[in-house]
C-alpha positions in Angstrom: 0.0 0.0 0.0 1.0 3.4 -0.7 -0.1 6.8 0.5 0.0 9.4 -2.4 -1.3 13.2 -1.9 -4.5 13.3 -4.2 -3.2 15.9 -6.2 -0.1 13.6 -7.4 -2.8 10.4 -7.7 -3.4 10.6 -11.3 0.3 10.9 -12.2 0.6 6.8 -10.4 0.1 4.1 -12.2 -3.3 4.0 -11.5 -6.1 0.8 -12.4 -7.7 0.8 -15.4 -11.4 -0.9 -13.8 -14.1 -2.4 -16.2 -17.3 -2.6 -16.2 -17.9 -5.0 -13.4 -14.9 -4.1 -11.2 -15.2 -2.7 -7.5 -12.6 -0.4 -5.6 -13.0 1.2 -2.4 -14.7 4.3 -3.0 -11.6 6.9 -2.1 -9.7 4.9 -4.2 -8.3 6.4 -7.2 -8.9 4.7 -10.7 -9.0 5.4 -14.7 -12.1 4.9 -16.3 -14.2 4.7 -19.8 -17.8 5.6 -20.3 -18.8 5.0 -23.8 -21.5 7.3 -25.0 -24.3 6.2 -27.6 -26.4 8.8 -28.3 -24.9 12.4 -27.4 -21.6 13.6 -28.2 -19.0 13.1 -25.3 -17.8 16.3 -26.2 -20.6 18.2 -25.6 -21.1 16.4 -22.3 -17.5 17.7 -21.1 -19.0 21.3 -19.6 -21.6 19.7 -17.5 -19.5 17.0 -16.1 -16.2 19.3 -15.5 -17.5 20.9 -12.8 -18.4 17.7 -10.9 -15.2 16.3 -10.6 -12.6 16.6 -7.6 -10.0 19.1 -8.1 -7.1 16.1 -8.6 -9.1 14.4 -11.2 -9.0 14.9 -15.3 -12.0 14.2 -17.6 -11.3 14.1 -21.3 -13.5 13.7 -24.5 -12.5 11.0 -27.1 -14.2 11.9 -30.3 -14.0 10.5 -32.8 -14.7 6.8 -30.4 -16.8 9.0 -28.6 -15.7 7.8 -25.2 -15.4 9.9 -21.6 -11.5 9.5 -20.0 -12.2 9.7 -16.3 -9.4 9.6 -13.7 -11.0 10.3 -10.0 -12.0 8.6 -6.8 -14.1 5.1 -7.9 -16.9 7.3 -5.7 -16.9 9.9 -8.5 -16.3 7.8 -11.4 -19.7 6.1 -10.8 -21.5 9.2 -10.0 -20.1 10.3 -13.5 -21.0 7.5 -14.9 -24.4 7.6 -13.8 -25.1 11.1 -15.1 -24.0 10.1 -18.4 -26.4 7.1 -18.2 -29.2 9.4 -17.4 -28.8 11.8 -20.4 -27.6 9.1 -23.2 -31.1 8.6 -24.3 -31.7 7.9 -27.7 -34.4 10.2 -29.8 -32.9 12.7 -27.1 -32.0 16.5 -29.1 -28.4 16.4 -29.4 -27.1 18.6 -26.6 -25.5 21.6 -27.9 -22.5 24.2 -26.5 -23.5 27.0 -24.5 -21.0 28.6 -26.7 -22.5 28.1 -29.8 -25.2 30.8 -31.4 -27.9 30.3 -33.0 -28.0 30.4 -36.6 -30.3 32.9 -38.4 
């Protein structure tokens, strides 16, 4: 075992966990959420601010995948959101940066 401040967690080798995998919930861990219906990328200002201040979140586009590195705790809450708003015949999500067209 090895104590690691949080803030120098994600630079460890850290595990990789699957879909069925449990951790300890303060653990630290890498994870993959694939998205099927919206575009991860879009997703990345709504779940940015829910993440711990050592963690990183990243958008893979063109797999449309969500990188997660966190506490397991906050990887599954992540996950969950994402889960709630992947619904197909959903409106795509758009930026908050983007104007409308005329």
């Amino acid at each position: 075992v090895s104590i690691v401040p949080a803030s120098k967690a994600k630079q460890n080798a850290l595990p990789v966990i699957g879909k069925n995998d449990k951790r300890l919930s303060y653990e630290y861990v890498t994870g993959v959420i694939k998205v099927k219906h919206a575009d991860a990328l879009y997703l990345m200002p709504i779940l940015r601010p829910l993440m711990s201040i050592s963690g990183h979140l990243a958008a893979h586009r063109p797999s449309n995948r969500i990188f997660v590195t966190d506490t397991y705790s906050n990887f599954k809450k992540i996950q969950k959101l994402v889960q709630l708003v992947d619904i197909k015949g959903q409106k795509p999500l758009k930026r908050s940066t983007e104007k409308k067209r005329k």
